[in-house]
C-alpha positions as CSV (number, residue, x, y, z in Angstrom):
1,X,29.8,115.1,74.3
2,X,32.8,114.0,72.1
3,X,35.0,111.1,73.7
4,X,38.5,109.8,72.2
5,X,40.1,106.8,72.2
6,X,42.5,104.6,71.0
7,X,41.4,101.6,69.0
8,X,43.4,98.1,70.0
9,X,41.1,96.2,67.4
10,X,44.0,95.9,65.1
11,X,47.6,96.9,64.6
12,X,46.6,100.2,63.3
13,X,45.5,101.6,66.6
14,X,43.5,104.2,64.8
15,X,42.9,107.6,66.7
16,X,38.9,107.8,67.3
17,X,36.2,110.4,67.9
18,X,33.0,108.9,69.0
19,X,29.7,111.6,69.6
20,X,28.1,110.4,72.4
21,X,24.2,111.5,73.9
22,X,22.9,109.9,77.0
23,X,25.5,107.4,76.9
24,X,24.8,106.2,73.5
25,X,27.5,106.9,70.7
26,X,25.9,108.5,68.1
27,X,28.8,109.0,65.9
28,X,32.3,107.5,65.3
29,X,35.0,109.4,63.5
30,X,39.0,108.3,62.9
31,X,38.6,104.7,62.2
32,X,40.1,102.7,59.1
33,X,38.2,99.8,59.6
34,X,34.6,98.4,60.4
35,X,36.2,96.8,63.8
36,X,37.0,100.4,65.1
37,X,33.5,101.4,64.9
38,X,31.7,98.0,66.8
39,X,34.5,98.4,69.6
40,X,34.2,102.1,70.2
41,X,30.4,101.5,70.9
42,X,31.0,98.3,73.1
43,X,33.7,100.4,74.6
44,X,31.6,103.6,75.4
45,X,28.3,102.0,75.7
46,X,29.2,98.5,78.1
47,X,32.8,98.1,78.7
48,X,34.1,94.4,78.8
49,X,37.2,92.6,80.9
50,X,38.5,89.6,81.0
51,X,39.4,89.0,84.8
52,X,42.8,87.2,85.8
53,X,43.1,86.7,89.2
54,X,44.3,83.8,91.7
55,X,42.1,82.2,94.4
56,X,43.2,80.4,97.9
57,X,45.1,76.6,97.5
58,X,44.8,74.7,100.8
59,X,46.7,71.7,100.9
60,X,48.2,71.8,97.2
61,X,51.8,72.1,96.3
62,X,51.0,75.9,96.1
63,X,49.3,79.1,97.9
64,X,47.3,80.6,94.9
65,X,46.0,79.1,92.1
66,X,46.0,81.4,89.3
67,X,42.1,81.9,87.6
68,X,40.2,84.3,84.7
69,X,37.0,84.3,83.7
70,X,36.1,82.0,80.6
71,X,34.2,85.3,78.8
72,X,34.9,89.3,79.8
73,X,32.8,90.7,82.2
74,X,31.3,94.2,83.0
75,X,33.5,96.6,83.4
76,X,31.7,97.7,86.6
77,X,31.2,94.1,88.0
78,X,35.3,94.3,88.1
79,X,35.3,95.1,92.1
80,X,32.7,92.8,93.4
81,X,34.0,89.8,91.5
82,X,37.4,90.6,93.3
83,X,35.5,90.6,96.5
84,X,33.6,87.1,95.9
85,X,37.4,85.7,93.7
86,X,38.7,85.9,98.0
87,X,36.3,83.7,99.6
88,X,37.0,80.8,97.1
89,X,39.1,78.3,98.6
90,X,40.6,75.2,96.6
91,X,41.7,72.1,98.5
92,X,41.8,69.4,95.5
93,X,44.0,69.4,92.8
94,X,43.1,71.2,89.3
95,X,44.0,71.1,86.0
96,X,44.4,74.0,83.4
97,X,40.8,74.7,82.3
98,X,39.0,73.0,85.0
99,X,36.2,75.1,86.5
100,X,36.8,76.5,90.2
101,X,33.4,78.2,89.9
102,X,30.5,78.0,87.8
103,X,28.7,80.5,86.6
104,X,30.4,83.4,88.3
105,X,28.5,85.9,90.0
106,X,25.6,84.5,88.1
107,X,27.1,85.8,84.7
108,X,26.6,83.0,83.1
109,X,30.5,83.2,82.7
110,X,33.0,80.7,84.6
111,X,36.0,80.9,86.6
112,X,38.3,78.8,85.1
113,X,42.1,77.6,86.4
114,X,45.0,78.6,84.1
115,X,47.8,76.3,85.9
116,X,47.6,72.7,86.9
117,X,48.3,72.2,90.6
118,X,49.2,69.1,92.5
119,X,48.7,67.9,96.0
């Protein structure tokens, strides 16, 4: 089965075609550089995020305290980790880069803060 897509690699944004059998690429067409080829196989084979979120603040100067994970994720995993970011609830204050939540969903990935938030 052929799949295309755009490569965001680099500024080129080069048009691909990637041959793919039993959810393997087998081929890649269209790209200008090396980078296209290693990110249309990540892409098609395990996709990756990075999640941005915001979790609970009880008792800060605000409601939410923005998050993302330290590393990108599976693609798939994108839902759940939604699910499990509402149950977290903060009630000290944080600093940008402090970890709310180690190892996340047993990723071996952290949920880190991206704002500093007072009492």
């Amino acid at each position: 089965m052929k799949k295309r897509l755009i490569c965001i690699e680099c500024p080129r944004g080069c048009e691909i075609e990637a041959e793919v059998i039993d959810n393997r690429v087998v081929s890649v067409t269209g790209n200008k550089c090396e980078r296209g080829e290693l990110y249309t196989k990540q892409e098609l084979e395990n996709p990756l995020r990075t999640l941005a979120s915001a979790v609970l603040a009880e008792g800060l100067a605000v409601k939410m305290i923005p998050v993302r994970t330290s590393q990108p994720i599976p693609k798939h995993l994108l839902m759940p980790a939604m699910e499990a970011i509402k149950t977290i609830r903060v009630t000290h204050p944080v600093q940008v880069g402090e970890i709310i939540q180690a190892n996340f969903l047993s990723l071996l990935v952290d949920l880190i803060a991206t704002r500093s938030v007072t009492k």
